[in-house]
TORVEXDREN-658488 format. One record per residue (C-alpha): x negated, y negated, z. Coordinates in pm, whole numbers, padded with zeros to 5 digits, always signed. Each point is the difference from the previous one (the first is absolute). Layout:
<recs>
XYZ/...
</recs>
This chain:
<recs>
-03305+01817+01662/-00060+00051+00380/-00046-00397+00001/+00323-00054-00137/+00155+00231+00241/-00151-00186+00290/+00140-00338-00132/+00333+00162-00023/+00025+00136+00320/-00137-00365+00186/+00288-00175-00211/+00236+00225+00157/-00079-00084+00340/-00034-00380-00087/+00335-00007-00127/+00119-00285+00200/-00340-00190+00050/-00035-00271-00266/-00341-00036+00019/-00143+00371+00046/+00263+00074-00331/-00226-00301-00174/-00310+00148+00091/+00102+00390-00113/+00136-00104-00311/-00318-00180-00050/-00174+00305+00044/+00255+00213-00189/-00067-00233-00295/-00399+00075+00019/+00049+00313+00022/+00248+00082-00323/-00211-00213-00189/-00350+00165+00059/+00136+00363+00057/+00248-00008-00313/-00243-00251-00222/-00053+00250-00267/+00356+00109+00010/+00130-00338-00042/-00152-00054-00372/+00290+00067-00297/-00131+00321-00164/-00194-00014-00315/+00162-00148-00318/+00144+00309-00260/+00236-00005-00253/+00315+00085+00075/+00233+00288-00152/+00131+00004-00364/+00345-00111-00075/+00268+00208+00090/-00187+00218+00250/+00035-00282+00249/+00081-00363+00012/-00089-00337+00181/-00004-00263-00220/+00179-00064-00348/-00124-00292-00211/+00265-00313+00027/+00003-00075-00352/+00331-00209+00063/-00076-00199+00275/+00078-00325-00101/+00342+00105-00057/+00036+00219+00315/+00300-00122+00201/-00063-00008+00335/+00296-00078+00133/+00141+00305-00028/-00305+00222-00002/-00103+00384-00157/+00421+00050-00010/+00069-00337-00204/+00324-00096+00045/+00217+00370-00092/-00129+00134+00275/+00076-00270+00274/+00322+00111+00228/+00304-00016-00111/+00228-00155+00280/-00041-00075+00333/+00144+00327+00161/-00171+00312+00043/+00034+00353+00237/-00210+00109+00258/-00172+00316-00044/-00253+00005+00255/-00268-00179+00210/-00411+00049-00035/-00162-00069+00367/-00327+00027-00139/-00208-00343+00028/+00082-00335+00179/+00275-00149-00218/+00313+00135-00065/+00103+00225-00300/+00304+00114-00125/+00108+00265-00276/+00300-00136-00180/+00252+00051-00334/+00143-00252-00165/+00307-00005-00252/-00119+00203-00267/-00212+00236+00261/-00335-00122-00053/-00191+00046+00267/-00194-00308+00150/-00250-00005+00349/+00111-00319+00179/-00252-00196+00228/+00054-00227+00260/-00186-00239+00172/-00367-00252-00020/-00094+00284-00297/+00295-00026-00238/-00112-00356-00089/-00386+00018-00128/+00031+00368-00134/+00223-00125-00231/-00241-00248-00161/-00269+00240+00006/+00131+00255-00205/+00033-00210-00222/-00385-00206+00018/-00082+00366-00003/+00244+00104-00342/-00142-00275-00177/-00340+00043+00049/+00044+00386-00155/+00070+00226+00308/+00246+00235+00029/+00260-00142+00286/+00315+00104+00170/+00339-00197-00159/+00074-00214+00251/+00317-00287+00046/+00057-00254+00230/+00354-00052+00133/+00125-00226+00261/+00290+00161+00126/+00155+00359-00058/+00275+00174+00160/-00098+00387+00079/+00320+00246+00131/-00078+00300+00196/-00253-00200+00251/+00168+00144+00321/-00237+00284-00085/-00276-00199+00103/-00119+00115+00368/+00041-00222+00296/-00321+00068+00092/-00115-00222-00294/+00188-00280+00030/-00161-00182+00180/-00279+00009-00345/+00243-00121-00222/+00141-00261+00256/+00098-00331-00193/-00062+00181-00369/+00321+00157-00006/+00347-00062+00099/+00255+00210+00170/+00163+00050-00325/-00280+00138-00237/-00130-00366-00120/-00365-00004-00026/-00186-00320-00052/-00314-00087-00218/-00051+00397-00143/-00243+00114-00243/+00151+00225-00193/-00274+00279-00149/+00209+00200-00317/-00113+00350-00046/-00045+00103-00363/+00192+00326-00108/-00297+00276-00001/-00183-00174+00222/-00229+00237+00206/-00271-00126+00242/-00263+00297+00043/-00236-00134+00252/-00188-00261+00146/-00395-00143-00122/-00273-00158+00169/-00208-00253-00024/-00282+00129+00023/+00057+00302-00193/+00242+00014-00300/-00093+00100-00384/-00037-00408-00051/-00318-00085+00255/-00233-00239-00147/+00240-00124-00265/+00016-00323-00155/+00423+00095+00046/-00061+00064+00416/-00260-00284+00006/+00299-00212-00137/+00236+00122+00224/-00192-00062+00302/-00022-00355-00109/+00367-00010-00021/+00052+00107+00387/-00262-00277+00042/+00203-00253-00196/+00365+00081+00136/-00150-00008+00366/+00081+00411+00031/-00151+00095+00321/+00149+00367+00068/-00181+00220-00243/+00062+00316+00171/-00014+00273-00213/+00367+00109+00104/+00129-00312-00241/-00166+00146-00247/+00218+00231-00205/-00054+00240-00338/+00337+00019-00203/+00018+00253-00290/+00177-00246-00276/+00148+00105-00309/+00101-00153-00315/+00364+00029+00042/-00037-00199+00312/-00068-00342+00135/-00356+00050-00196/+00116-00100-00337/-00010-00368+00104/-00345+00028+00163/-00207+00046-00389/+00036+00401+00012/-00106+00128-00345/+00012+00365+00119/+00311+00285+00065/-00219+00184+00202/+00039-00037+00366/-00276-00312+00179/-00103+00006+00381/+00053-00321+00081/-00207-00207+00276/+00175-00257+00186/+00001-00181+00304/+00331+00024+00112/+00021-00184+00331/-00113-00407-00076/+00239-00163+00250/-00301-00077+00216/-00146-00313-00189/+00061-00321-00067/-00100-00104+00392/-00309+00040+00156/-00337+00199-00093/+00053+00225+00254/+00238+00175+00243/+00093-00226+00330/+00235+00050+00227/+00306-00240-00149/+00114+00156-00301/+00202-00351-00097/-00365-00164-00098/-00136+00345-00128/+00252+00064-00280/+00156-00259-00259/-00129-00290+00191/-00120-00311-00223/-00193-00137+00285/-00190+00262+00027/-00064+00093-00272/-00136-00328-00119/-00255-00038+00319/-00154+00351-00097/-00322+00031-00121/+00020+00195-00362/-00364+00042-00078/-00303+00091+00288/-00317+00037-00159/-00151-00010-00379/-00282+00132-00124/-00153+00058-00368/+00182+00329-00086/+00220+00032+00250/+00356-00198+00233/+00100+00072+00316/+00382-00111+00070/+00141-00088+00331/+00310+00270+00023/+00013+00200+00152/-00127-00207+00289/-00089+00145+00359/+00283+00021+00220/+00075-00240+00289/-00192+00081+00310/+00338+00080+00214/+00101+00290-00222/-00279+00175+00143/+00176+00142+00271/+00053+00225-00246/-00363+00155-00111/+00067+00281-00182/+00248-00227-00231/-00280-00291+00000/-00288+00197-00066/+00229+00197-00305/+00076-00369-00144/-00341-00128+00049/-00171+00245-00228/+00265-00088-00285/-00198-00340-00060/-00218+00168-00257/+00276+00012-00247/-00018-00386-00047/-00406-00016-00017/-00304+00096-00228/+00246-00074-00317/-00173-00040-00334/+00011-00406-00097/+00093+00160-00357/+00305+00158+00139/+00125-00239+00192/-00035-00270-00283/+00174+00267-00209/+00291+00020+00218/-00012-00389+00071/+00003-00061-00416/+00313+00203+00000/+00207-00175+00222/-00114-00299-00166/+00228+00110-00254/+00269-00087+00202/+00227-00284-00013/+00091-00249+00270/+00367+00119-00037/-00068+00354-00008/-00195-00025+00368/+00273-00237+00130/+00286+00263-00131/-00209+00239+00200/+00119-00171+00296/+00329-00125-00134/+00069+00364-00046/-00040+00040+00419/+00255-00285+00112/-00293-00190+00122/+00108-00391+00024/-00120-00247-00276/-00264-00141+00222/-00132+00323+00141/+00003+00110-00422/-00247-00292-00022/-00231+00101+00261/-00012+00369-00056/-00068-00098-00370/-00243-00242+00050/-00204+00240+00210/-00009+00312-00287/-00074-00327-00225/-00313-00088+00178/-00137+00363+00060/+00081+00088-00399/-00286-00308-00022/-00217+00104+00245/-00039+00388-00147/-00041-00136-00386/-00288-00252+00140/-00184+00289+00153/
</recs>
């Protein structure tokens, strides 16, 4: 990759040149694309492991009646009050995360910010359409003691989410299951699934939620048991399940791709709407639009761009079969139970509408593939 390196080093330098950063990224571009070509395509299509040694996917055989307003948890699980306890804070990624208690000491991860919004409605998209998802709750307003133990340092991150006295503002509340373990991380590209109708399927679901960061450090393996949150999620089995789930979603909803204002890249109707869904058809195969190359001013940061730009494959070279699979599915789905989707995330009636009208149109477009 000696070209590659080249390109990286002449973006460095062109920094703050606007037209010698056009003319490397163009380069960068052609040169990912013909040196990585072959490493681009999804592996070949194999069956994926037996139940019970490891699980993606569980037939919805109750989706009609799936409520999606309150999600995987249904309605016993959603919080019980508005006041909770701080525990601790989790500086890992861009938004910010809290460990909390509430009342009766379950333990809940609180995020804040443009993420708390869409992730919320797509866990759920995601529940209904059969994969395994995190129980997640929107709540306007909560009141948190013990936040003095938040640094000053971060403040300034949190600025205008919470108040002096604890109140935090438009929180998604994540509820972790008793025996809950997570175990690891998968990739893309490799995990037990590859070639799967089940990954095919799930792929089209980033591409129809407008997910655009697939990095495989979202990506999370959670040994489930029966006694757990599993029971609700069509487990037939006492014996242990390693469970496959994209944990982090917040990212969708927006744009195709990451840009520099998170407001129109995350939960934004507008945005979502003027995305393209679907790039390119052919007789056996769909590519989708998400994720989408990044804008060209992000490049200032190559290593990051180039990392990004070679996660495109995971929306292209999808089967037409499994994508009309996954689009007959969702066609399952109600009007209500979409719009609850978004109920369920305190968006406005109007931005309800346009959310739902988009999911509406793209559920078409995959069953007229």
């Amino acid at each position: 990759m000696a070209t590659s390196n080249m390109v990286l080093a002449g973006l460095r330098v062109a920094r703050n040149n606007r037209s010698a950063v056009l003319l490397a990224v163009g380069c960068l571009c052609l040169s990912v694309s013909a040196g990585a070509q072959q490493g681009n395509k999804p592996p070949k299509q194999r069956h994926g492991p037996k139940d019970g040694e490891a699980v993606l996917w569980r037939d919805p055989t109750d989706l009609e009646s799936r409520n999606l307003f309150y999600g995987p948890g249904g309605k016993e699980d959603a919080p019980q009050g508005t006041t909770f306890t701080y525990e601790k804070e989790d500086l890992q990624g861009t938004n910010p995360k809290f460990d909390l208690r509430d009342q009766d000491n379950v333990k809940w991860r609180a995020k804040l910010g443009e993420e708390a919004r869409p992730e919320t409605v797509a866990t759920r998209l995601l529940w209904a359409a059969g994969y395994s998802t995190n129980e997640d709750y929107f709540v306007g307003r909560i009141r948190v003691n013990g936040m003095q133990a938040v640094s000053k340092k971060r403040r300034k991150r949190v600025q205008g989410l919470i108040e002096s006295d604890g109140t935090m503002h438009d929180v998604r509340l994540k509820r972790y299951s008793k025996g809950e373990k997570k175990v690891g991380i998968w990739k893309w590209r490799q995990n037990r699934f590859s070639g799967s109708r089940e990954l095919n399927g799930l792929r089209v679901m980033m591409a129809v939620i407008n997910n655009w960061d697939l990095t495989d450090d979202n990506n999370s393996i959670y040994e489930e048991k029966k006694s757990d949150g599993g029971a609700r999620q069509n487990r037939d089995s006492d014996d242990p399940s390693m469970v496959y789930v994209v944990s982090d979603v917040g990212a969708s909803f927006g744009t195709a791709g990451r840009v520099r204002d998170r407001r129109v890249a995350k939960g934004n109707p507008d945005s979502y709407r003027r995305s393209k869904f679907i790039g390119k058809i052919d007789r056996d195969y769909v590519d989708f639009s998400v994720p989408a190359r990044e804008s060209w001013v992000l490049a200032v940061n190559p290593k990051e761009y180039v990392r990004r730009l070679r996660l495109r494959w995971i929306g292209r070279h999808i089967p037409r079969s499994d994508a009309k699979w996954m689009g007959g599915l969702l066609a399952r789905l109600s009007t209500e139970q979409v719009r609850d989707a978004f109920r369920a995330a305190g968006y406005s009636p109007e931005q309800v509408d346009q959310f739902s009208e988009v999911v509406a149109r793209r559920i078409a477009e995959l069953n007229d593939l």
